[in-house]
N, C-alpha and C positions, 0 to 999 in steps of 0.2 A: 530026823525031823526036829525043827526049830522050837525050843522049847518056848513060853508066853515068858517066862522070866529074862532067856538074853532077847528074847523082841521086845521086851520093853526096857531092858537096858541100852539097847542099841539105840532109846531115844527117837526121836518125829522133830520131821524138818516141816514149821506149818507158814507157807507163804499165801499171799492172798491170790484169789482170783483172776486177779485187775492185771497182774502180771502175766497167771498163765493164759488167760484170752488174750492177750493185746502185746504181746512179745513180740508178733512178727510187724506188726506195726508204728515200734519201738525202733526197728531199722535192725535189732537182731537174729540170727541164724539160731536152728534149734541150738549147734554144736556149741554156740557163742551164749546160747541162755544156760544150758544144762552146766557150764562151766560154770558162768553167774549162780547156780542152786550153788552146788556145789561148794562155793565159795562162803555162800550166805549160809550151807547146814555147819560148817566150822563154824562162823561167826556164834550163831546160835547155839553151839556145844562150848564155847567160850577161848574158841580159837581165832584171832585175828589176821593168823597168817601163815597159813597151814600150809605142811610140804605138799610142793607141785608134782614128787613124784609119786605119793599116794593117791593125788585125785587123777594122776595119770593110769595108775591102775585102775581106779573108777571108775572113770570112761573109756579103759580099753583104749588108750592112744599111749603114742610115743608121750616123752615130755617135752621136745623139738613142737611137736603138734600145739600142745597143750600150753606150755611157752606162748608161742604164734597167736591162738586164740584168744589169752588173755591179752596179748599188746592190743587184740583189735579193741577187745572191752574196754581198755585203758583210751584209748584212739578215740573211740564213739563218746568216751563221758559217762561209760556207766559202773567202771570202777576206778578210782584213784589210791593211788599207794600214800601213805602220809610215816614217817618216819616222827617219833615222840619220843621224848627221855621220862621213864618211871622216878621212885621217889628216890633210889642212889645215884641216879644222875644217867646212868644206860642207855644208851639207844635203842629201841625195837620199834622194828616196821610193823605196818597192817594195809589191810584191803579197807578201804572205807569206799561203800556198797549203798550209803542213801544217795548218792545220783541218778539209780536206778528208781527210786521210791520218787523225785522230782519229776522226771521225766515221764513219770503214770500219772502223776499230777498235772501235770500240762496239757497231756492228751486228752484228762477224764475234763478239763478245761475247756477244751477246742472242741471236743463233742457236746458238750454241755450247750457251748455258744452257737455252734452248727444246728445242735436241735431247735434251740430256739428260732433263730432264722427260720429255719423250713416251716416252722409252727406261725410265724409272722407271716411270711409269704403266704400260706395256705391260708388265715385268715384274708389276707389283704385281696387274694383270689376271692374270696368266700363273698366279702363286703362289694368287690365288681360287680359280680353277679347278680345281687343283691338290686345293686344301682339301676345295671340293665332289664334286670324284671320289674320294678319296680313304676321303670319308667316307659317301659312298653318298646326299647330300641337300643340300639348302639350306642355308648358314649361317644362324644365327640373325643377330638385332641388334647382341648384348650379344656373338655370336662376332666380328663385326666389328669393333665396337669393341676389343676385347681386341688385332686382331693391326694396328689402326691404332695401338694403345699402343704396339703393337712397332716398328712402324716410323715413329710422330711423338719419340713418349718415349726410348724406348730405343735408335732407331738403328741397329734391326737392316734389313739389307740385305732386298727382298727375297725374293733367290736365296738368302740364309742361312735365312732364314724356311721356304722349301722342303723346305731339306736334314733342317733338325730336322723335317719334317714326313714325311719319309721315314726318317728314323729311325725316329721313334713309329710309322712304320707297320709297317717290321723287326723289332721289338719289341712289332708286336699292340700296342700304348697307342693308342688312339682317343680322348685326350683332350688337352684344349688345357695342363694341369696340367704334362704329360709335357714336352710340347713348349718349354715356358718353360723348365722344367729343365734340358733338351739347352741350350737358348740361353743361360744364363748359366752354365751349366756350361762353353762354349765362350769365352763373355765373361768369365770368372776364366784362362782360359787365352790368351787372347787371340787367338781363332780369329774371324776377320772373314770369307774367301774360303773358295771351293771347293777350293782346292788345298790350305788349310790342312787344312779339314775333310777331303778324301781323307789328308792325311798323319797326319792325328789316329785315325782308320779303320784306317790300316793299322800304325802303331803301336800298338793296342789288339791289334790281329789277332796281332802277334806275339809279343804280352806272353802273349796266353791260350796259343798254341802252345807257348810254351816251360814255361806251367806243367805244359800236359797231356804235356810230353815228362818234365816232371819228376814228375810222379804216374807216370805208367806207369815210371819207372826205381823208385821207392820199393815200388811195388806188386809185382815181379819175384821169384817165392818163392826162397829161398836154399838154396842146393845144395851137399851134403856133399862136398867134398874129399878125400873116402878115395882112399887110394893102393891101386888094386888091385894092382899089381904087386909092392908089398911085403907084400900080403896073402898070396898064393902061395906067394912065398918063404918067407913064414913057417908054412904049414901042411905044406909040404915037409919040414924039417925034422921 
């Protein structure tokens, strides 16, 4: 039985995640990743270029084999050999293994931007719908067109797209005229988000309150100041 002192002398090879989910997606073969570990647990023991007939014992293969699977590694761009002189002047090769680290980077990239899209798209569905309940019907062609203007051309978001579309509907306007209005009415303002828009809402809301507090103070009929007590006094006499 393996004693806890050589298990932890034997040392922990610790890679991330992102590799072992998405290796096969990376365009490599288990046999062609497990090589790649392999590679990467020397590095990380502070071997840069560790005998191929050791890690051929390691995986149980020939070194012919183990040979072969590293050229594909080399092939694909996920490890390259770089040959370096130390400080007497020497040559020693190594495995240099961050290709591998790029290449997760690009991917976790491409799903990043993929998500987004679908999250675009599934709003943009979302704000259709929206359009056509609203309006009690189908868009037309020339209506779709118009609100792809809005959001290829013009760059309106669109959950912005929405909002002015729920304005016009606060406002009884059922037309698409109204609705551009609202949007560069908020685009001279620089209103992009939701939160903007609520603040622009309720700054409007106060501006009218305070007019109507001011009309009704103007409006207030004005009321004679007689002194009746000096009226009294005076008819006394």
């Amino acid at each position: 039985m393996i004693s806890l002192k050589d298990y932890l002398t034997a040392g922990e090879t610790t890679i991330s995640n992102l590799l072992l989910q998405n290796y096969t997606k990376l365009g490599l073969t288990t046999n062609e990743f497990m090589l790649w570990l392999q590679l990467y647990s020397a590095h990380q023991a502070g071997e840069d270029f560790p005998d191929i007939t050791v890690i051929a014992q390691n995986m149980g293969g020939t070194v012919e084999t183990i040979y072969e699977t590293l050229n594909n590694l080399v092939g694909k761009g996920f490890v390259t050999l770089e040959t370096a002189l130390d400080d007497q002047g020497r040559k020693s090769d190594r495995y240099d293994l961050l290709p591998a680290f790029e290449k997760i980077s690009i991917i976790q990239e491409q799903q990043r931007v993929k998500k987004e899209e679908e999250t675009t798209l599934e709003a943009q569905k979302k704000m259709l719908r929206a359009f056509e309940q609203e309006f009690g019907r189908p868009l037309s062609p020339i209506e779709y067109q118009k609100i792809g203007y809005w959001v290829e051309e013009d760059h309106y978001s669109p959950e912005l797209i929405q909002l002015a579309l729920q304005e016009a509907v606060l406002n009884q306007a059922y037309n698409f005229k109204y609705i551009e209005t609202v949007l560069q009415s908020w685009e001279k303002k620089n209103i992009r988000s939701k939160v903007q828009v609520e603040e622009e809402q309720r700054r409007r809301k106060q501006i009218l309150l305070q007019k109507e507090e001011q009309n009704q103070t103007e409006e207030l009929p004005k009321v004679s100041l007689y002194n009746w007590l000096e009226r009294k006094d005076s008819d006394a006499e």
